[in-house]
C-alpha positions, 0 to 999 in steps of 0.5 A: 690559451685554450678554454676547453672543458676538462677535469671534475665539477670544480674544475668545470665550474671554474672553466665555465666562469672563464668565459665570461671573466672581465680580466680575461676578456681584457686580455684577449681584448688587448691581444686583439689590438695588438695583433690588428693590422694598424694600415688598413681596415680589416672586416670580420664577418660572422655567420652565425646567428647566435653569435650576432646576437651574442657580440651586440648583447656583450657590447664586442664591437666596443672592445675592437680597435678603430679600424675593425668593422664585424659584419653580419653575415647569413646566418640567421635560418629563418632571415635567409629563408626567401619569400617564395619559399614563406609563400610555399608555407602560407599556402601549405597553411590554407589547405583544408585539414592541415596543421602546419608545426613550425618553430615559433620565429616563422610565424611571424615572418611576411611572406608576400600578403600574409604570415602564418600568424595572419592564417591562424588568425584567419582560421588556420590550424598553426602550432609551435613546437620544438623539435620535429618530434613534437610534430612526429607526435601531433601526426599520430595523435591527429590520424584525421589531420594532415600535420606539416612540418615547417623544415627550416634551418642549417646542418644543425637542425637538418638531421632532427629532421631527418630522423623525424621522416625516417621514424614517421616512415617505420611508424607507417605514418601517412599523415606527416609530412615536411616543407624542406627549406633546409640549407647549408653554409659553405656554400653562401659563404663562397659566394659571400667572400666573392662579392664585389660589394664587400670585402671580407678579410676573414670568418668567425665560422658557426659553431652550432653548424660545425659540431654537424659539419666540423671544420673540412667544409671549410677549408677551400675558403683558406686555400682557393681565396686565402680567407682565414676562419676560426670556428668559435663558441658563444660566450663573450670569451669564446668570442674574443679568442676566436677574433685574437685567433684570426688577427694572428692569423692577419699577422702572421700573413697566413690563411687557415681554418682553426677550431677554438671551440673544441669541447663542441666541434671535432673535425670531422663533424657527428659522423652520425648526424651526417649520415642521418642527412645524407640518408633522407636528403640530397643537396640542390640548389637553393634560393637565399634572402638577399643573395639568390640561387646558390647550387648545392646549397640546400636540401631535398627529400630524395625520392624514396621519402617523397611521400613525407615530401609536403610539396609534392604530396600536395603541390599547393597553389603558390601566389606570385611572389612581391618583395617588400619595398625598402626592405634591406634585408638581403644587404644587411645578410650579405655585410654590406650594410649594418641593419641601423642603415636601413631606412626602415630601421626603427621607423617602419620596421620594428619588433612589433611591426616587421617588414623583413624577418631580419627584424623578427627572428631571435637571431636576426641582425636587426633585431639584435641591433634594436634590442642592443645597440 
């Protein structure tokens, strides 16, 4: 079965539909049970966001046999951005002068002692936007102003940012910059499939990511650790075809990385969008929520773009660095414990009193679990 977009408008409407069909979710809800290995428990982890967001609100876990667990993994941007890194921000927020453009689930994320909502009320200039091409555009409506844009995000959002950089560059802009927090995710998931806390059996990989990345990134997942991955859409049919598409792959004793979201990922990736990275970014190590230090897993400015570089432009005083006590932020990004079993979890740690940003951001696993489940 595929359910991949084809044809004219009618044919698209009627394929659209199928996403969400009831009969053909049964369907695929039934491939799954009998597909499951019924002689041990078998642990998916999904690592994007979106679809965490996309199981709880369609109620998946519920269609899954008794002895399936799907585990949320790092895929939330904001949530496994690390408080150093918030802290950087917040102070980047204090300089005279600034504006600070960022999207709008970082303005509420804690960073040591403050947020960047607390700093605007306090009398920082921090401004909302969409797209790094709305702050391109705040930096030359405002040639008085220093405008910083808050990077934070995967491969999707990375080559806006790139984009964002080279345009300022052209324009002659001296008055833009970037905090760089971007990250990539094969290589958390390499980590990831090597906790010993945590046995994972196999992957629904990122959608959004893969229409960057493709499915090549993954592959050494399969052949080093044997860890199968499907790459699949959002909708809840999406969903249920990439899980039926893994519990074949446990049947059959196999170990792969499919694609069952081929009207968005091809692959080899956007070629285009590669490129745009790999020309303003190098990759470097980077610090993860939860998990650590992961090489190769961010990116940096390089050197030629080093005047757009915020932190080097203007190597603000950074405070020292305190974790929130009992917040279990990291465990719920790393799957091994469900954001319900957190003792903050609807107590202290709410949608409108976060301590972690799992609880803040749209794509966070403890808020999808407050507002679903």
């Amino acid at each position: 079965m595929s359910l991949a977009i084809s044809g004219g408008a009618d044919a698209l409407r009627a394929e659209l539909a199928a996403f969400k069909d009831a009969e053909l979710a049964r369907g695929l809800a039934a491939s799954i049970r009998a597909l499951t290995p019924a002689d041990r428990p078998v642990t998916l982890m999904e690592v994007c966001g979106t679809h965490t967001v996309s199981i709880a609100r369609n109620g998946i876990r519920s269609l899954m046999p008794d002895n399936v667990v799907l585990a949320s993994g790092p895929g939330c941007p904001v949530c496994v951005t690390s408080n150093h890194d918030i802290d950087k921000v917040i102070a980047l927020a204090k300089l005279p002068n600034a504006i600070i453009t960022t999207f709008g689930d970082m303005t509420r994320v804690p960073g040591s002692t403050s947020s960047l909502l607390r700093e605007q009320a306090a009398g920082a200039d921090v401004r909302i936007v969409y797209s790094p091409l709305d702050a391109l555009r705040t930096a030359q409506e405002n040639p008085g102003r220093e405008v910083i844009f808050v990077g934070v995000g995967f491969e999707t959002t990375t080559p806006l940012v790139a984009m964002a950089i080279k345009r300022a560059q052209e324009a002659g802009l001296t008055n833009f910059s970037v905090f760089a927090a971007h990250k990539n995710m094969p290589g958390a998931l390499e980590v990831i499939v090597n906790d010993p806390q945590l046995t994972v059996d196999a992957l629904i990989l990122p959608g959004h990511v893969s229409t960057i990345i493709g499915a090549e990134p993954y592959r050494f997942l399969a052949e080093r650790y044997g860890i199968p991955g499907v790459i699949t859409g959002f909708e809840p049919n999406d969903i249920l075809q990439g899980i039926a598409m893994i519990m074949r792959q446990l049947h059959d004793g196999r170990a792969d990385i499919e694609i069952a979201y081929a009207r968005g990922v091809m692959p080899e990736g956007n070629p285009v969008a590669l490129a745009a990275i790999n020309d303003v970014f190098r990759t470097c190590s980077a610090v993860w929520r939860g998990i650590g230090e992961i090489p190769n897993s961010g990116y940096e400015i390089r050197d030629e773009f080093a005047a757009f570089d915020a932190m080097r432009k203007f190597s603000p005083n950074v405070e020292e660095t305190v974790e929130h006590a009992g917040c279990r932020c990291g465990d719920v990004l790393r799957g091994v414990m469900q954001p319900d079993e957190c003792p903050l979890f609807r107590t202290v740690c709410t949608p409108e009193n976060p301590v972690g940003p799992c609880m803040v951001s749209s794509e966070g696993s403890c808020a999808a679990y407050f507002r679903y489940l």
